[in-house]
C-alpha positions in Angstrom: -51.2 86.7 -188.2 -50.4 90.4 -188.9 -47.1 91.7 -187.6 -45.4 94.8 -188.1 -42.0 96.3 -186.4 -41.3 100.2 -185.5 -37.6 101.7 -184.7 -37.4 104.1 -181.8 -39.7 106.3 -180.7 -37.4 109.2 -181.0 -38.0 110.0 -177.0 -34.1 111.7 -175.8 -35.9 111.7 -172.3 -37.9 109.6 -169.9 -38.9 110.9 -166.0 -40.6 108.9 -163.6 -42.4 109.6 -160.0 -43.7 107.4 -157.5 -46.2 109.4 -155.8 -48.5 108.4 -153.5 -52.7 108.1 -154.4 -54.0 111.2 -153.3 -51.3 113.0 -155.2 -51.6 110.9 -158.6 -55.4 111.5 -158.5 -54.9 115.0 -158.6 -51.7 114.9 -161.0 -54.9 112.9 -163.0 -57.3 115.7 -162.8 -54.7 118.2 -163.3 -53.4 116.9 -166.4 -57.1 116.3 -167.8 -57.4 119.4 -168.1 -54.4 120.9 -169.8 -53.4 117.8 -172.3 -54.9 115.7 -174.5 -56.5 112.5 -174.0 -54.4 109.0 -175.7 -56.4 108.0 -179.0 -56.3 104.7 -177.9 -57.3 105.1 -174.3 -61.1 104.1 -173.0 -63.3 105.1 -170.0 -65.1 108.0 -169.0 -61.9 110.2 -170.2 -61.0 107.8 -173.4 -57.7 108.2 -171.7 -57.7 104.5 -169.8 -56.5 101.2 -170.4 -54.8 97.6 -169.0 -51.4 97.1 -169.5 -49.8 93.3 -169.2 -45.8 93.0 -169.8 -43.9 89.7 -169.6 -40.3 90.8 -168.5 -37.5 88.7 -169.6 -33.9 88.2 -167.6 -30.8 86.0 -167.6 -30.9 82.9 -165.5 -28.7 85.1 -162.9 -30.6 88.1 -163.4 -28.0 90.5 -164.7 -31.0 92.4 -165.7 -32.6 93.4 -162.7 -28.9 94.0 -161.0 -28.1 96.0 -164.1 -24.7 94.3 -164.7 -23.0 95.8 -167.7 -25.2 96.5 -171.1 -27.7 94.3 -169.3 -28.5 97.8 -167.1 -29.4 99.6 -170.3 -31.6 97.4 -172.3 -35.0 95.4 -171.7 -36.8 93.2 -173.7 -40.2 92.3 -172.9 -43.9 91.2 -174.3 -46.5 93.8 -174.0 -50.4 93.4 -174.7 -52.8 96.5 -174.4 -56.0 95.4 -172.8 -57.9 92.9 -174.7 -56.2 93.0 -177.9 -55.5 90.0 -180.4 -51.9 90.7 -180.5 -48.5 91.6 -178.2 -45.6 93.5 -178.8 -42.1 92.1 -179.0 -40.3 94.7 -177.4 -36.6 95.9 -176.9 -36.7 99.1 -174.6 -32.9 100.9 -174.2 -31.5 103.5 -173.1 -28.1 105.7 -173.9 -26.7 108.4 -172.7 -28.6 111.0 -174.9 -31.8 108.6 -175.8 -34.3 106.6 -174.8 -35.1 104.1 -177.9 -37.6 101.6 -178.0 -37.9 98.6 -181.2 -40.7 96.8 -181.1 -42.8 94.0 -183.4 -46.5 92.8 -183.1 -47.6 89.2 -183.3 -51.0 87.4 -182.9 -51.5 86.5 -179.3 -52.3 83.0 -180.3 -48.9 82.6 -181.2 -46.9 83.7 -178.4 -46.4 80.4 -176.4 -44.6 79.1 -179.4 -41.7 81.1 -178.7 -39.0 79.1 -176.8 -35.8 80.3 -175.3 -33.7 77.6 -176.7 -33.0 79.8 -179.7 -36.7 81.1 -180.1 -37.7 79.2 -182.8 -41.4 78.1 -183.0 -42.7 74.1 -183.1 -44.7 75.2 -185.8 -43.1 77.3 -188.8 -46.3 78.0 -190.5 -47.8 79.3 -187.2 -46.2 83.3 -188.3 -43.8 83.3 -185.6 -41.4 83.0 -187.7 -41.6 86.2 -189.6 -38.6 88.2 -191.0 -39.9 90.8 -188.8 -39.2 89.4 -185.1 -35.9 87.3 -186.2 -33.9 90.7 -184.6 -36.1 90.4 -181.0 -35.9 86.2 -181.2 -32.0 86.1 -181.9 -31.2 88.8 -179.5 -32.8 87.1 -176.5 -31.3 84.0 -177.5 -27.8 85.3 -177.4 -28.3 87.2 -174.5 -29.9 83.8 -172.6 -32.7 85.6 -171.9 -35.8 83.8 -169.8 -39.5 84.8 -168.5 -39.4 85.8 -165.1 -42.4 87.7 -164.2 -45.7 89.1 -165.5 -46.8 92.7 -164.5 -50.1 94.3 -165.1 -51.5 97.8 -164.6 -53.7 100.5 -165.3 -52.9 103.5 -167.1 -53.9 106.9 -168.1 -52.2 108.8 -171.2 -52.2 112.0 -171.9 -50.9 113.9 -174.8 -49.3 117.0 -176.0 -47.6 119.1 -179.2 -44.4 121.0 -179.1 -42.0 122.6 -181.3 -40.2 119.6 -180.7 -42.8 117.1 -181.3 -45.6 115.1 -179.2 -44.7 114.7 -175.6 -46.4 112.0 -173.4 -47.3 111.7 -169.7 -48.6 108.7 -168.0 -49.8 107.4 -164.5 -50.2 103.7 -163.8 -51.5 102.7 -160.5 -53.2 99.3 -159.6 -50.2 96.8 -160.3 -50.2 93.3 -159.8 -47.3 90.7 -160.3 -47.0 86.7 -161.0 -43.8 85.0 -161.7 -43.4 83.5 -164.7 -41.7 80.4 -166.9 -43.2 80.4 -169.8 -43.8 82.4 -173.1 -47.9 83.6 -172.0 -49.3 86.4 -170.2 -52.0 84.1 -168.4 -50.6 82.9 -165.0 -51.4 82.1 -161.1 -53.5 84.5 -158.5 -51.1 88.3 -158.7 -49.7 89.8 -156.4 -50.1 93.3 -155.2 -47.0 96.0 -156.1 -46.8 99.2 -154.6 -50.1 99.8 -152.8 -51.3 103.4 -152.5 -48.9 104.7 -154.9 -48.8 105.4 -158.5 -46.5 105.7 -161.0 -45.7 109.1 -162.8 -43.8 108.9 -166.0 -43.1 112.0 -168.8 -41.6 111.5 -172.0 -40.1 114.3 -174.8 -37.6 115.3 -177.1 -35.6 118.2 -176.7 -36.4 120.3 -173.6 -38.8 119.4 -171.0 -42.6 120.7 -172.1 -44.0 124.2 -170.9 -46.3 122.2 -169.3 -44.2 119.4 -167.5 -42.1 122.3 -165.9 -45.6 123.5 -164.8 -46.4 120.2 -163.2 -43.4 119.7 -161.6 -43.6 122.7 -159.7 -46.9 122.7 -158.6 -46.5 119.3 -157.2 -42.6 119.7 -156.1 -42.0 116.8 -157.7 -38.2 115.2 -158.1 -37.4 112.6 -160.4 -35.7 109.7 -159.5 -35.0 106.2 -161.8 -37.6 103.4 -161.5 -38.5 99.7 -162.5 -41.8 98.3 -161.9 -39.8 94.8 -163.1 -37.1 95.3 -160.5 -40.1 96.1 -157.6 -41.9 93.2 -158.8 -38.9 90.9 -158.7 -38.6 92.0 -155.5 -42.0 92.0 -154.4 -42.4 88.0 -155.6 -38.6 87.1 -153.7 -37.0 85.8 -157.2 -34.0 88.1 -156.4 -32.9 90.8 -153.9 -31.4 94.3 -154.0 -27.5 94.2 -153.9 -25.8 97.1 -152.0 -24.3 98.6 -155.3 -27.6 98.3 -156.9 -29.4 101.6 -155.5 -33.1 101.5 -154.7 -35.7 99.8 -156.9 -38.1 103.1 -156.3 -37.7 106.6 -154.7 -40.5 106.9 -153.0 -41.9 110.5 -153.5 -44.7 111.6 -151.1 
């Protein structure tokens, strides 16, 4: 097993859209031409690829009704397309950054996490690196469970400022399955937000040149988002409290 852990990202801000299709595809095409393509990505534009997340939450779901420091932090499992491993991954938020810690392990390996404490049947297996005691002992104290699976498509984009790389991304085609158990496999998905996309920008320091440049030629206005809170919803594990606010703006 290889396994490796990253601090932060350094990101102070985060933006997200939901736009419908025929605006995302040509948010797509607009941003093909202006920023760089994700050296990761695939396809046609080497700027595609599948995304699957396992979100985790209490057994009462203080997550998804963002009760207390429950509303500011996340921890989920993360795979990028077909690859061998997943990410262990703690995403929070403050008032003046967005942070996000993260550890890789084999995928092989993942169904012998547990939540009774996290700690693997089988020692040997890797699982019980130095490296992911700080994501198993936090969702053990925190009594944190699988809930769901969510899966998408993305397109990255890149670009260099003064103030270092911004990113922009647009996911589109989500599905959702519930979830009990430490693996990303699971029954027939279900479809989340269909004929919509999701538009997300990420910097530090001031918004990009070309973000301002995106947002106005689009009139576009931000609003806050959870794809695990609209596939919660979309899969009737929980509901929407009245002091919770909307899962998504919906932005034509």
């Amino acid at each position: 097993m290889s396994s490796g852990s990253s601090n932060g990202n350094g990101y102070s801000a985060e933006i997200k859209f939901l736009v419908n299709e025929a605006t995302g595809i040509r948010v797509r095409e607009w941003v093909r031409a202006r920023m760089d393509a994700d050296p990761h990505g695939g396809g046609p534009h080497a700027d595609e690829y599948r995304v699957s997340t396992l979100y985790l939450d209490t057994e009462a779901r203080d997550v998804f009704h963002r009760r207390g420091s429950y509303g500011r932090s996340k921890y989920r499992v993360r795979r990028y397309g077909d690859e061998p491993r997943v990410f262990l991954e703690r995403k929070l938020r403050t008032a003046s950054r967005l942070a996000k810690r993260r550890t890789h392990i084999s995928l092989e390996t993942l169904p012998l996490l547990t939540t009774a404490g996290l700690h693997p049947a089988d020692s040997a297996s890797g699982v019980s690196d130095p490296l992911t005691v700080w994501f198993r002992r936090r969702v053990s104290l925190r009594r944190l469970e699988p809930v769901c699976r969510v899966s998408y498509r993305r397109t990255a984009r890149l670009a260099e400022t003064e103030a270092g790389r911004a990113r922009l991304t647009i996911d589109d085609s989500l599905t959702a399955s519930t979830a009990n158990a430490f693996s990303l496999d699971g029954p027939g998905p279900a479809a989340l937000l269909v004929g919509h996309m999701i538009l997300e920008l990420k910097y530090r320091g001031t918004m990009p040149a070309v973000f301002r440049e995106l947002a106005d030629t689009f009139a576009l206005t931000p609003g806050r988002a959870s794809k695990y809170r609209v596939a919660v919803e979309a899969l009737g594990i929980a509901r929407v409290e009245p002091d919770d606010g909307p899962s998504y703006p919906l932005h034509a």
